[in-house]
C-alpha positions in Angstrom: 0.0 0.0 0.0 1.4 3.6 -1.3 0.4 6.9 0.0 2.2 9.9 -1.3 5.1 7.5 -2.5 5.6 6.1 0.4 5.5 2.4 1.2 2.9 1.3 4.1 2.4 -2.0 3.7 3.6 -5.1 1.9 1.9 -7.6 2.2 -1.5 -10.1 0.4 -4.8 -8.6 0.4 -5.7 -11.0 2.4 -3.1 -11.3 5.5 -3.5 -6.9 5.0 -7.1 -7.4 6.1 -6.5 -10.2 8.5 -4.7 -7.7 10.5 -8.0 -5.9 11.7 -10.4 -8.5 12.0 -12.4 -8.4 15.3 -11.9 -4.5 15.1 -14.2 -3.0 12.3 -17.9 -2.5 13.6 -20.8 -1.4 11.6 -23.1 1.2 13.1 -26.2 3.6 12.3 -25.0 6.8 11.0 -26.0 9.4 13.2 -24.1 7.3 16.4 -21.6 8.9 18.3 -18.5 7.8 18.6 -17.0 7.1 21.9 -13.3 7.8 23.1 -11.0 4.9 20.8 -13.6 4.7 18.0 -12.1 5.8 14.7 -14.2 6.6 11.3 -13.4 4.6 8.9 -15.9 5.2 6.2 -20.0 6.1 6.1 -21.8 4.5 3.0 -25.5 3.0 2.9 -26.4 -0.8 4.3 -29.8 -2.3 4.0 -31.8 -0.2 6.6 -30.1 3.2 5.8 -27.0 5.3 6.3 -24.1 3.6 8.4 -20.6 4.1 9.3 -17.7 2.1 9.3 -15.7 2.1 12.8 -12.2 1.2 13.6 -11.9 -0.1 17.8 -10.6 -2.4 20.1 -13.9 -3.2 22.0 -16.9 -3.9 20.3 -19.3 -0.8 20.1 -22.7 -0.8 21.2 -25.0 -1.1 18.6 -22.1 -2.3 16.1 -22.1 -5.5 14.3 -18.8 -7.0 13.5 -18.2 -7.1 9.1 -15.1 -8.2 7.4 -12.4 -5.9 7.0 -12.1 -4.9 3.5 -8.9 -3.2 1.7 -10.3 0.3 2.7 -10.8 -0.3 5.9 -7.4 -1.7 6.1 -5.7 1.5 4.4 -7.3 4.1 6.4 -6.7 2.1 10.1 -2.9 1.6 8.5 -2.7 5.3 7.5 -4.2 6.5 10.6 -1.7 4.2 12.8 1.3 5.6 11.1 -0.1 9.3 11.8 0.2 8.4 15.4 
């Protein structure tokens, strides 16, 4: 993964990913976030706006989903901004 030609990660899609499963929570848009939540992404699930969370302990009202490639470049990006 490049960023402003600079190297991030090198790695398979799938190990990439693998990294943050267990930490990428669906939720309703509109949610807060708590202290330790990060945004990922918003977009649109079956029952209306949501937003895509980066965290350590499961939020309430978030359902675990599968880490996909975005979600792995922004909670890559956002740990090497830290």
């Amino acid at each position: 993964m490049f960023k402003d030609h600079r190297l991030y990660c090198c790695d398979s899609p799938a190990r990439i990913c693998a990294r943050f499963q267990g930490r990428v929570f669906q939720l309703p848009a509109g949610m807060p976030l708590a202290p330790g939540q990060f945004l990922l992404s918003e977009g649109q699930g079956a029952d209306g706006p949501v937003l895509r969370v980066l965290c350590e302990t499961p939020p309430v009202n978030g359902t675990p989903v599968t880490p996909g490639l975005e979600d792995a470049f922004l909670a890559i990006y956002r740990e090497e901004q830290t």
